[in-house]
C-alpha atoms as an extended CHARMM CRD file, in Angstrom:
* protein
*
       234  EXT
         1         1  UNK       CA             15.4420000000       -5.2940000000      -34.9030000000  PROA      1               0.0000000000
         2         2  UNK       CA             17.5720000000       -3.0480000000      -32.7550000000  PROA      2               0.0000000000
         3         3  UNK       CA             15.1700000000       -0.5940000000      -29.9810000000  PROA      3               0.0000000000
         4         4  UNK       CA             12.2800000000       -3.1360000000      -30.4830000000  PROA      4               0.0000000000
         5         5  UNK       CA             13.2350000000       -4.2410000000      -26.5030000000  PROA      5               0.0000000000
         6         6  UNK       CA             13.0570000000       -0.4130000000      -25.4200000000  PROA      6               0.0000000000
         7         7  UNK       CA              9.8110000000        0.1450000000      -27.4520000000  PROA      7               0.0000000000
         8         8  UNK       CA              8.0350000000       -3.1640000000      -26.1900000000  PROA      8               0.0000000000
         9         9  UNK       CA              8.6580000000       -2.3520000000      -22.4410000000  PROA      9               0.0000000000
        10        10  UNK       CA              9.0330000000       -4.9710000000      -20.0510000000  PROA      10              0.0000000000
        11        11  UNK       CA              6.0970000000       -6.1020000000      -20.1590000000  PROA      11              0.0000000000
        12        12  UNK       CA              5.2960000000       -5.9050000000      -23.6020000000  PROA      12              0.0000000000
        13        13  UNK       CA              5.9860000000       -9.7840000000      -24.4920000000  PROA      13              0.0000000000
        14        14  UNK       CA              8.8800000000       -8.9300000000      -26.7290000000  PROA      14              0.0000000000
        15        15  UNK       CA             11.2040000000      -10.4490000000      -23.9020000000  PROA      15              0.0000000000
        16        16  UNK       CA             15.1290000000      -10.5200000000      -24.5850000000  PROA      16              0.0000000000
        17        17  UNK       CA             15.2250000000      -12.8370000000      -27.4200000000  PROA      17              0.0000000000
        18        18  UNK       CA             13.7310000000      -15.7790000000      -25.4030000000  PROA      18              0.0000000000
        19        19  UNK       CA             10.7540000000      -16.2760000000      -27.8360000000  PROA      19              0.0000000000
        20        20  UNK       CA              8.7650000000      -13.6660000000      -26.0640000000  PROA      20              0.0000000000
        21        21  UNK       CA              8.7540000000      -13.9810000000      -22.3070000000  PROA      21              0.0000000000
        22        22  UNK       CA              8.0210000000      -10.5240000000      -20.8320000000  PROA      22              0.0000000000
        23        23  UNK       CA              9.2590000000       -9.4250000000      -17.4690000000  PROA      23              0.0000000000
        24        24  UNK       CA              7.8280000000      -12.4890000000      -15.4420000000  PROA      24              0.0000000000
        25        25  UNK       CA              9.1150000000      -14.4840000000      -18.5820000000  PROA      25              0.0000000000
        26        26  UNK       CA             12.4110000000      -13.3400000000      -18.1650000000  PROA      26              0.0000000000
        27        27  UNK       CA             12.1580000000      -13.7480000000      -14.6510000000  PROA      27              0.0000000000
        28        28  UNK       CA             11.2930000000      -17.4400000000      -13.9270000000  PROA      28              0.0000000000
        29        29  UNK       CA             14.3940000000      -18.3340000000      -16.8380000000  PROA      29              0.0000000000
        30        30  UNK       CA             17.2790000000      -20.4390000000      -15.3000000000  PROA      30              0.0000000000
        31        31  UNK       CA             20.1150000000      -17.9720000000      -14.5730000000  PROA      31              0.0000000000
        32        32  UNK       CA             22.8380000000      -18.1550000000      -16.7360000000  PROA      32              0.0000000000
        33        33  UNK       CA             26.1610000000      -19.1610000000      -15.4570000000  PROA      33              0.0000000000
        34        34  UNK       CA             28.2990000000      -16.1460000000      -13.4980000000  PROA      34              0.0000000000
        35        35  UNK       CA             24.5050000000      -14.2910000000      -12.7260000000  PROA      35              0.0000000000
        36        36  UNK       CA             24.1510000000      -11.7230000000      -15.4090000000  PROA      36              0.0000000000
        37        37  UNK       CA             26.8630000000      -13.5970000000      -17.8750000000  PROA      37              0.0000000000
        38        38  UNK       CA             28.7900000000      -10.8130000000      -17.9800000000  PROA      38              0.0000000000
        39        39  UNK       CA             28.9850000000       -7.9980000000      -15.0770000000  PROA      39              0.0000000000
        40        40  UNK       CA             29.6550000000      -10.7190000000      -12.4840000000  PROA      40              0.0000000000
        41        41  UNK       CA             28.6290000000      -11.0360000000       -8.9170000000  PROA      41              0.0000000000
        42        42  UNK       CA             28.3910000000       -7.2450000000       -8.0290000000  PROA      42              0.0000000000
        43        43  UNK       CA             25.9890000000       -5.9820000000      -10.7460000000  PROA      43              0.0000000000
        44        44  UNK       CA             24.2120000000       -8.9450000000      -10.3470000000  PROA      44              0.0000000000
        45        45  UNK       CA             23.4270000000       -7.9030000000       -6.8090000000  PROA      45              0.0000000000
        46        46  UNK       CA             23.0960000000       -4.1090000000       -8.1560000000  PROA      46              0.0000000000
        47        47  UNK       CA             20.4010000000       -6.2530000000      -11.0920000000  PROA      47              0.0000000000
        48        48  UNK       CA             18.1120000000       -7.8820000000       -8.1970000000  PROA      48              0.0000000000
        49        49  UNK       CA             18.1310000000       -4.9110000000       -5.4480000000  PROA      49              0.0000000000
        50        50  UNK       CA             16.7360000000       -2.6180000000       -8.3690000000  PROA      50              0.0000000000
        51        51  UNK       CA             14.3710000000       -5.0940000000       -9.6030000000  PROA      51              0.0000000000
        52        52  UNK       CA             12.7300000000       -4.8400000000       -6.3390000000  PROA      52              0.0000000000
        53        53  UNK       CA             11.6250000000       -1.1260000000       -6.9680000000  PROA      53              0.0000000000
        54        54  UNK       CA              8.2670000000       -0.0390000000       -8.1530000000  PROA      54              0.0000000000
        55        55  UNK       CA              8.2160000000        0.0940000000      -11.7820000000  PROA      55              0.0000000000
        56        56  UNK       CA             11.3900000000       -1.8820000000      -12.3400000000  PROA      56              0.0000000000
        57        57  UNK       CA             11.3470000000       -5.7770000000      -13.3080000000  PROA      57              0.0000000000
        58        58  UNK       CA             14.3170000000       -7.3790000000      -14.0630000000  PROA      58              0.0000000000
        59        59  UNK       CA             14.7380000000       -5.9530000000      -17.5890000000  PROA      59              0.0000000000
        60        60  UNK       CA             14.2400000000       -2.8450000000      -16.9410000000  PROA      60              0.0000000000
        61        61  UNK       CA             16.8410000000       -3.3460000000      -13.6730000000  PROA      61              0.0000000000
        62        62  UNK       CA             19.9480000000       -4.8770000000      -16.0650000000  PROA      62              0.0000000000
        63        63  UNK       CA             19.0120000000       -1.9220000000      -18.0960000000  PROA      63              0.0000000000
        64        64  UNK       CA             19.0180000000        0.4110000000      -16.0550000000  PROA      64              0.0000000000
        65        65  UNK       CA             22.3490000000       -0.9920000000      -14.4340000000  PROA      65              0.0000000000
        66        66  UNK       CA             24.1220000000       -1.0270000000      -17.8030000000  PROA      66              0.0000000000
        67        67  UNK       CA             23.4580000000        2.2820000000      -18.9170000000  PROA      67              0.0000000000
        68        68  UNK       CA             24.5770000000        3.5470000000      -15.5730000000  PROA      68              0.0000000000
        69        69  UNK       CA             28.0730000000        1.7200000000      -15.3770000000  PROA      69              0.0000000000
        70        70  UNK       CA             28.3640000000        2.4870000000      -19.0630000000  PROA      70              0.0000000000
        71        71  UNK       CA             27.9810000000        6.0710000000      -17.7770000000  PROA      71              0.0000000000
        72        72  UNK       CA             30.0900000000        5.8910000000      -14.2480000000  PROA      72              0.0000000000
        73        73  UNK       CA             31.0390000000        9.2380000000      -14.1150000000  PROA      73              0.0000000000
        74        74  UNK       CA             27.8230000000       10.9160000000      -15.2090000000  PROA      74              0.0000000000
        75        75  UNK       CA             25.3420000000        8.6400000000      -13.7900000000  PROA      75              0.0000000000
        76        76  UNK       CA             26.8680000000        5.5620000000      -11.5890000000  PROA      76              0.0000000000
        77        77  UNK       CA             28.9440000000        7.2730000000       -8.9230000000  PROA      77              0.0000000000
        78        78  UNK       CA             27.3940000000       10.6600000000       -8.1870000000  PROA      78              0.0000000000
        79        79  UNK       CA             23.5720000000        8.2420000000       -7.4900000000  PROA      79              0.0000000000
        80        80  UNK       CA             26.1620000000        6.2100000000       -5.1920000000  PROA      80              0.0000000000
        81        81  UNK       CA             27.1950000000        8.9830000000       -3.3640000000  PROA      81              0.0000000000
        82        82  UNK       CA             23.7420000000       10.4820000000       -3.3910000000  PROA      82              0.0000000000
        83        83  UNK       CA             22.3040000000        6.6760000000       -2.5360000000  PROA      83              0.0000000000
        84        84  UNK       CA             24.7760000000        7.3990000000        0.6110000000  PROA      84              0.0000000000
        85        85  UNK       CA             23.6280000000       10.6130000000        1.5330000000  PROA      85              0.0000000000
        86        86  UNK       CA             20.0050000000        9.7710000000        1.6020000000  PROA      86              0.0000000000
        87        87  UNK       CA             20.5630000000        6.3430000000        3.4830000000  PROA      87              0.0000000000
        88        88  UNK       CA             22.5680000000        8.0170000000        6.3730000000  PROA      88              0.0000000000
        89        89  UNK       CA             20.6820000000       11.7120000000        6.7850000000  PROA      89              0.0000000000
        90        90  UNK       CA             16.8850000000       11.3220000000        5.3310000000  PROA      90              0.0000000000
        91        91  UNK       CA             14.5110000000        9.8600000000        8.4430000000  PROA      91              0.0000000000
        92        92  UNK       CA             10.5410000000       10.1010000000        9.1330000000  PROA      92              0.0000000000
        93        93  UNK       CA              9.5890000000       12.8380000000       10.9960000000  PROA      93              0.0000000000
        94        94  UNK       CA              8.3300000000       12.1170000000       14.4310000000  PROA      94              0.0000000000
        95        95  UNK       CA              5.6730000000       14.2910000000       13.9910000000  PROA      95              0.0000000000
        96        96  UNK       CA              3.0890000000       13.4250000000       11.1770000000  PROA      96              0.0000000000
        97        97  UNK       CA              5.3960000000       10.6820000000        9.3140000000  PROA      97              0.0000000000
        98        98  UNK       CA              6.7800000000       12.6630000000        6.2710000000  PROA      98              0.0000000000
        99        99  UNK       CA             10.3820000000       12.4730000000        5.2030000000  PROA      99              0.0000000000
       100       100  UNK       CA             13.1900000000       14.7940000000        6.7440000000  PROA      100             0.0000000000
       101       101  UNK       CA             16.5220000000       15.3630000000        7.4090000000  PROA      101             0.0000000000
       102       102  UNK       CA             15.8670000000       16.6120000000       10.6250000000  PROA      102             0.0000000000
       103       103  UNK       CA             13.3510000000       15.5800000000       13.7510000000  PROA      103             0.0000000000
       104       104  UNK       CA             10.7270000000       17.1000000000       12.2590000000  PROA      104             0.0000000000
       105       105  UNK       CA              9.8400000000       18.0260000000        8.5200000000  PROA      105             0.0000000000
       106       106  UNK       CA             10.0210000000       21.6270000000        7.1100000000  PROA      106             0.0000000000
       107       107  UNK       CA              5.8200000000       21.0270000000        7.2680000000  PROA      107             0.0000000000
       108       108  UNK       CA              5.3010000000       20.3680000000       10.7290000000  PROA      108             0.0000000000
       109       109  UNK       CA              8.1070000000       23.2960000000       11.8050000000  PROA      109             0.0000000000
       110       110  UNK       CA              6.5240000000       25.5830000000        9.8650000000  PROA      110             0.0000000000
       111       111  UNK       CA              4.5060000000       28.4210000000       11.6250000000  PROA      111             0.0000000000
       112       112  UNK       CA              2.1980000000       29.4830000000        8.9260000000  PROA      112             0.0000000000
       113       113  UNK       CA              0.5270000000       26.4860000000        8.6380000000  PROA      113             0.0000000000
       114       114  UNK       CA             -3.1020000000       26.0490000000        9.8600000000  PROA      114             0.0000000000
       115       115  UNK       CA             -2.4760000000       23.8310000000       13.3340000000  PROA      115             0.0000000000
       116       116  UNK       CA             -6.4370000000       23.3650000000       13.6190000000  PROA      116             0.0000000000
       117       117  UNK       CA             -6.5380000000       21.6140000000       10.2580000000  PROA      117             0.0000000000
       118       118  UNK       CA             -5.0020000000       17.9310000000        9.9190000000  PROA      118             0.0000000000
       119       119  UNK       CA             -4.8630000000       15.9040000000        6.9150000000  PROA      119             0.0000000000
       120       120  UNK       CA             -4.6610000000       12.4130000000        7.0640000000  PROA      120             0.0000000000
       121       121  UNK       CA             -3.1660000000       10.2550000000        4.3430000000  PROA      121             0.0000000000
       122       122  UNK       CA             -1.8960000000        6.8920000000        3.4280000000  PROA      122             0.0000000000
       123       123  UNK       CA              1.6990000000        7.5630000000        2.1660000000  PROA      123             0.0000000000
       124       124  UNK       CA              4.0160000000       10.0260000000        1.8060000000  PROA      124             0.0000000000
       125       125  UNK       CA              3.5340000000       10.0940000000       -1.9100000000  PROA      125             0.0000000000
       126       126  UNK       CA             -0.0870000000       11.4510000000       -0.9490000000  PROA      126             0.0000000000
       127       127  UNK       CA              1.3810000000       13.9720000000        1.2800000000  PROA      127             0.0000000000
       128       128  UNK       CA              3.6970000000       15.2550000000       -1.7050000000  PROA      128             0.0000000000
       129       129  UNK       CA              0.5300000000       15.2320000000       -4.4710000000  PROA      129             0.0000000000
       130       130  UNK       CA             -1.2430000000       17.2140000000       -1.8100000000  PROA      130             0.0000000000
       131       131  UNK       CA              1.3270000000       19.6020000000       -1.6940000000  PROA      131             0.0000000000
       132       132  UNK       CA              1.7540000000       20.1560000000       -5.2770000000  PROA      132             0.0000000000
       133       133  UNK       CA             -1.6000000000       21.7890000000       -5.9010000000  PROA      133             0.0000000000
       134       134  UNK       CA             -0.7940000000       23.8040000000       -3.2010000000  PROA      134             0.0000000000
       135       135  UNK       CA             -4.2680000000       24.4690000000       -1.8730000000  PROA      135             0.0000000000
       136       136  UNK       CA             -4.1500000000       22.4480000000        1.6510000000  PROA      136             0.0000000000
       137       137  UNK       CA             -2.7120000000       24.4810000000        4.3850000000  PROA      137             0.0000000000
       138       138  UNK       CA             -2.6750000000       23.0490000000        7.0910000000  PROA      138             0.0000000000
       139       139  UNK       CA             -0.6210000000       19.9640000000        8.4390000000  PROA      139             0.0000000000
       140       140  UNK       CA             -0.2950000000       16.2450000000        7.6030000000  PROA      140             0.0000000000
       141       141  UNK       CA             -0.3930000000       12.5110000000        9.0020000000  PROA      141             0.0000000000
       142       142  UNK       CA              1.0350000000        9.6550000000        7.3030000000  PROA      142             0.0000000000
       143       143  UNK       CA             -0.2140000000        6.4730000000        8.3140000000  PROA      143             0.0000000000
       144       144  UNK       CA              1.8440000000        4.6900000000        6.4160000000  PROA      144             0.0000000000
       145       145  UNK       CA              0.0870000000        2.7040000000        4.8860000000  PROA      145             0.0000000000
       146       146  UNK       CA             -3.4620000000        0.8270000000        4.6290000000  PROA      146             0.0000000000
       147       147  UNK       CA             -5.5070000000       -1.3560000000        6.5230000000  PROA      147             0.0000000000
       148       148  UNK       CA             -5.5620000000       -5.1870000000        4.8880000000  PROA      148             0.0000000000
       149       149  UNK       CA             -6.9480000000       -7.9490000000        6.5180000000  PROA      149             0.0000000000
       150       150  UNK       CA             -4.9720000000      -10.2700000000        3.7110000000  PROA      150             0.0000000000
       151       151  UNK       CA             -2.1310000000       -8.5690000000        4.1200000000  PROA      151             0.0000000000
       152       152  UNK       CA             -2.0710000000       -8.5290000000        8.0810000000  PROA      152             0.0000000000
       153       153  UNK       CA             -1.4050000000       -4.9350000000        8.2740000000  PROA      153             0.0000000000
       154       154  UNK       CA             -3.6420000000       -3.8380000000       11.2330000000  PROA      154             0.0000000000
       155       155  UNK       CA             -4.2680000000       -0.1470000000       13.0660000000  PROA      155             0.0000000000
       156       156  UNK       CA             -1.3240000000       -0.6620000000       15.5460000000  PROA      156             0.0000000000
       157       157  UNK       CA              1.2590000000       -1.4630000000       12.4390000000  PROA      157             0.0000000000
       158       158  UNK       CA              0.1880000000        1.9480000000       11.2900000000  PROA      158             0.0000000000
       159       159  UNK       CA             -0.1170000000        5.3270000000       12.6040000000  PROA      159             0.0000000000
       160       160  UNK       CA             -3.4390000000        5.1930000000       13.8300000000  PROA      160             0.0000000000
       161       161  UNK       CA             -2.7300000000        5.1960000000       17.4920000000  PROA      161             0.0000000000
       162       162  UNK       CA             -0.6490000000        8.3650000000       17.1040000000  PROA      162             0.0000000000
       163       163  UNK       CA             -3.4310000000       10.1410000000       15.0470000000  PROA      163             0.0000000000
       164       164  UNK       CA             -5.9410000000       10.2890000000       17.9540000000  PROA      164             0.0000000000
       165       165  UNK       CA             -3.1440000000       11.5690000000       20.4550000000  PROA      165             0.0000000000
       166       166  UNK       CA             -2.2020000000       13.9570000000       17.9970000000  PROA      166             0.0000000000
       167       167  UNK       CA             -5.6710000000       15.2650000000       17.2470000000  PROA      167             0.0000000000
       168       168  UNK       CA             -6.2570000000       15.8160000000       21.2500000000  PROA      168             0.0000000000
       169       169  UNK       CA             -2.7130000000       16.8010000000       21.9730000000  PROA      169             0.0000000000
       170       170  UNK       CA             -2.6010000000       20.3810000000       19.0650000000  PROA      170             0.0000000000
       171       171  UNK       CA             -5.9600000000       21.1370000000       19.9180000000  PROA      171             0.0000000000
       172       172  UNK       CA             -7.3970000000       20.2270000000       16.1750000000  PROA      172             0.0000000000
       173       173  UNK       CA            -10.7300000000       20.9530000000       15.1150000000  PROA      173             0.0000000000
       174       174  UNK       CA            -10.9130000000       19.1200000000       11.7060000000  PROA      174             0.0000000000
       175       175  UNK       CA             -9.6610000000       16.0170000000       10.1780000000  PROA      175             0.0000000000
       176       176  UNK       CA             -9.9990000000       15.5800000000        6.5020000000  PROA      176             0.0000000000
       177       177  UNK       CA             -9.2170000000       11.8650000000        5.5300000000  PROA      177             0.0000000000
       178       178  UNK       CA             -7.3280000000       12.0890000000        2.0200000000  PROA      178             0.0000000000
       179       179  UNK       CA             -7.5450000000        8.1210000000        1.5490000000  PROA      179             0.0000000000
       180       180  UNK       CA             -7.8680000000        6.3720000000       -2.2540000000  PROA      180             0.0000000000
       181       181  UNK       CA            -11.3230000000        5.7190000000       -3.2080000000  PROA      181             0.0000000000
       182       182  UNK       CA            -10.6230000000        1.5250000000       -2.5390000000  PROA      182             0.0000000000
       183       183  UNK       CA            -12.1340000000       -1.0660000000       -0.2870000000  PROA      183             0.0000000000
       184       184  UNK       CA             -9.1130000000       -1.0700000000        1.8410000000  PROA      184             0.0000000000
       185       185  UNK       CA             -9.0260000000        2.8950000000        1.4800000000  PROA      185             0.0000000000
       186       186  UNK       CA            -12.8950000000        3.2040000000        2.9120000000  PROA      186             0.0000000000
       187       187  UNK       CA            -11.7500000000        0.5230000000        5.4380000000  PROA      187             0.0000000000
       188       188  UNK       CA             -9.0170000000        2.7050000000        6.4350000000  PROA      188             0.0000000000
       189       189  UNK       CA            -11.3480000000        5.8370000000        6.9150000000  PROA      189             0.0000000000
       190       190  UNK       CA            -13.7580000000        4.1180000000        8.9090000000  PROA      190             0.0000000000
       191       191  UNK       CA            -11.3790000000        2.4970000000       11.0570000000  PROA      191             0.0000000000
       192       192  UNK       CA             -9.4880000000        6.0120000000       11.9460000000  PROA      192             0.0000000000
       193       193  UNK       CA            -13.0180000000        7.4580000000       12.1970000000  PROA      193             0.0000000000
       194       194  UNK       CA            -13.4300000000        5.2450000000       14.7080000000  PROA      194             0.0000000000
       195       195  UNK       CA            -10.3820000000        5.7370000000       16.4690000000  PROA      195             0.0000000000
       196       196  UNK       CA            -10.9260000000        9.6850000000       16.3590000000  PROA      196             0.0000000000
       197       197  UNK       CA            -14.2580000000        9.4170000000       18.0210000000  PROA      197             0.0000000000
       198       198  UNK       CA            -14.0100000000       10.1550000000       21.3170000000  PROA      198             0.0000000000
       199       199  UNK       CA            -12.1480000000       13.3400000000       20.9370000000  PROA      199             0.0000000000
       200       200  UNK       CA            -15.0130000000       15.0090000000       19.4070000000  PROA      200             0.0000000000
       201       201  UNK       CA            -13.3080000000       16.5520000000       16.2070000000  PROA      201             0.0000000000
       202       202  UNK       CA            -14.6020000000       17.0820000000       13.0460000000  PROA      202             0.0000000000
       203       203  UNK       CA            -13.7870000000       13.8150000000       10.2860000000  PROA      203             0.0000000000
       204       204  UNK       CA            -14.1920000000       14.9230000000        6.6140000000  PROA      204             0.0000000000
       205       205  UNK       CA            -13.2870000000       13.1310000000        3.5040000000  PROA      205             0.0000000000
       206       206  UNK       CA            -12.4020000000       13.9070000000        0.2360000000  PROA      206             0.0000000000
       207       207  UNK       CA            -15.1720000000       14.4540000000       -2.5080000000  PROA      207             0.0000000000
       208       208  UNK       CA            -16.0020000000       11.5960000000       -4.9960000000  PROA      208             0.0000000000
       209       209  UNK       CA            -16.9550000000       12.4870000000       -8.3620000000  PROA      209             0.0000000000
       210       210  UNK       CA            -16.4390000000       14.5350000000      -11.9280000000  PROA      210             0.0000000000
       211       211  UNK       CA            -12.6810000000       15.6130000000      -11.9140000000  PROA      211             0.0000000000
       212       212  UNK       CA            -12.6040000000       18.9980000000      -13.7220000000  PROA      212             0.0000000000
       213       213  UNK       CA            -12.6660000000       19.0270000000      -16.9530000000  PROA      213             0.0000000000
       214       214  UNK       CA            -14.3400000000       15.1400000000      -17.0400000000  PROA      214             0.0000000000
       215       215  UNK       CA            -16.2600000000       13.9720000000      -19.6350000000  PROA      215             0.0000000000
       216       216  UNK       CA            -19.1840000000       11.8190000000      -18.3020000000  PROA      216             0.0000000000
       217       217  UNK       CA            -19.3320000000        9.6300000000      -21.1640000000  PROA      217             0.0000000000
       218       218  UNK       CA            -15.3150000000        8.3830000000      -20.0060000000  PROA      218             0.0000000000
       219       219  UNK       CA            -16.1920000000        7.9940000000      -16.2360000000  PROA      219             0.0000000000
       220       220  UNK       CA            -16.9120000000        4.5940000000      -14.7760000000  PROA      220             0.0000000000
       221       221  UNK       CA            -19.7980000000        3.3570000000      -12.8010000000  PROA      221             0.0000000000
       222       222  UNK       CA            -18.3850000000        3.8400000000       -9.5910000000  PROA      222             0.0000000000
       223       223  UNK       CA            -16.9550000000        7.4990000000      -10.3270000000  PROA      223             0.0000000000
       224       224  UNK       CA            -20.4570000000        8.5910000000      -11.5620000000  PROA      224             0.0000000000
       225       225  UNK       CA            -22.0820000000        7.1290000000       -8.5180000000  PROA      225             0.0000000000
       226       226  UNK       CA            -20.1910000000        9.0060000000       -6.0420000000  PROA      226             0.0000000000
       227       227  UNK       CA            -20.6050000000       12.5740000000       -7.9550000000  PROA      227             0.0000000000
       228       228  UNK       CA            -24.1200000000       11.9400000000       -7.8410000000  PROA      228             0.0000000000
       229       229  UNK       CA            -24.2110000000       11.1190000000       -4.3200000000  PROA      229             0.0000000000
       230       230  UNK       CA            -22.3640000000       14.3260000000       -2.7920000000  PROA      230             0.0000000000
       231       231  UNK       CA            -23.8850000000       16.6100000000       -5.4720000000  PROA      231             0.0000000000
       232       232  UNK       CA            -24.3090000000       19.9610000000       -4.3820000000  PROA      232             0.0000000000
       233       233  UNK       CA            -27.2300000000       23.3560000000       -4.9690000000  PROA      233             0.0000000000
       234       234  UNK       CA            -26.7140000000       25.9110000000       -7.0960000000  PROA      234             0.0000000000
């Protein structure tokens, strides 16, 4: 039936009329001849770079990649010339690892932020949820990532070196360590802990617990663990 594809998902098990294969499915099938069978060489290159991005597979890429050359005015060439503008202008800052057109982010430039305060977190996604509730005022570091002992991703392949520097260098009195609640999260914060030792500074970390509004009977073991670990007088 027409829109069944669109309403399974990719990884629904509907597949593209291969008997059900879902995205990995679809994925491990021979290619057909001439790549996509249709678009030729180019969109299948366009097909496999987009499959590569979070939430895509490559379903949702050819998709995607249809609708926009079915839409080339509208959709395919002002993303190109965006795609263009990003790739050649858009860098990390040098400062606390955010993304910026210019040396430094509009954060880090900015004088009304609190200097003393420094909030550390993994990626620049964190930075950005941070920022939306708009209740954090002073300034960031991305580390770029987490620790991972399987993954080989150690403190010098992040920004953990540059943290302590930082720290001693703008005269900071607080660090609050915004990492996820995960074993290589906790790592993380112990690790930069660690590192931010000698200078003396205040480490904080995020509270664990009951997010407003929570029902207790929908939290999980771990959640209700934490709130009753850092629970607090009335």
């Amino acid at each position: 039936m027409a829109g069944d594809d669109e309403r399974r998902g990719d990884g629904g098990g509907g597949g593209d009329g291969h008997g059900g294969f879902g995205e990995a499915g679809a994925a491990g099938l021979p290619p057909a001849p001439g790549g996509t069978g249709s678009g030729g060489d180019e969109l299948e290159t366009l097909i496999e770079l987009m499959a590569r991005l979070p939430g895509f597979g490559p379903r949702s890429a050819r998709r995607a990649a249809l609708a926009m050359v079915k839409k080339r005015e509208r959709l395919l060439l002002p993303l190109s010339q965006a795609l263009a503008v990003v790739a050649q202008s858009v860098r990390n800052c040098a400062t606390c690892g955010n993304v910026a057109t210019a040396e430094e982010c509009p954060i880090c430039v900015d004088p009304r932020r609190d200097r003393r305060l420094l909030c550390v977190v993994a990626e620049v996604a964190d930075l950005w949820a941070l920022e939306r509730g708009g209740a954090f005022r002073g300034r960031y570091h991305v580390l770029g990532g987490l620790l991972s002992a399987l993954d080989g991703v150690t403190p010098e392949s992040l920004r953990m070196p540059q943290l302590a520097a930082r720290v001693a260098a703008d005269e900071v009195t607080e660090v609050i360590l915004a990492l996820p609640a995960t074993i290589d999260g906790q790592t993380t914060a112990h690790v930069a802990a660690e590192h931010l030792a000698p200078t003396g500074v205040q480490v904080s970390q995020l509270a664990r617990g009951v997010p407003v509004g929570g029902d207790l009977d929908y939290l999980d073991d771990g959640t209700l663990a934490a709130a009753l670990a850092a629970r607090q007088a009335l």
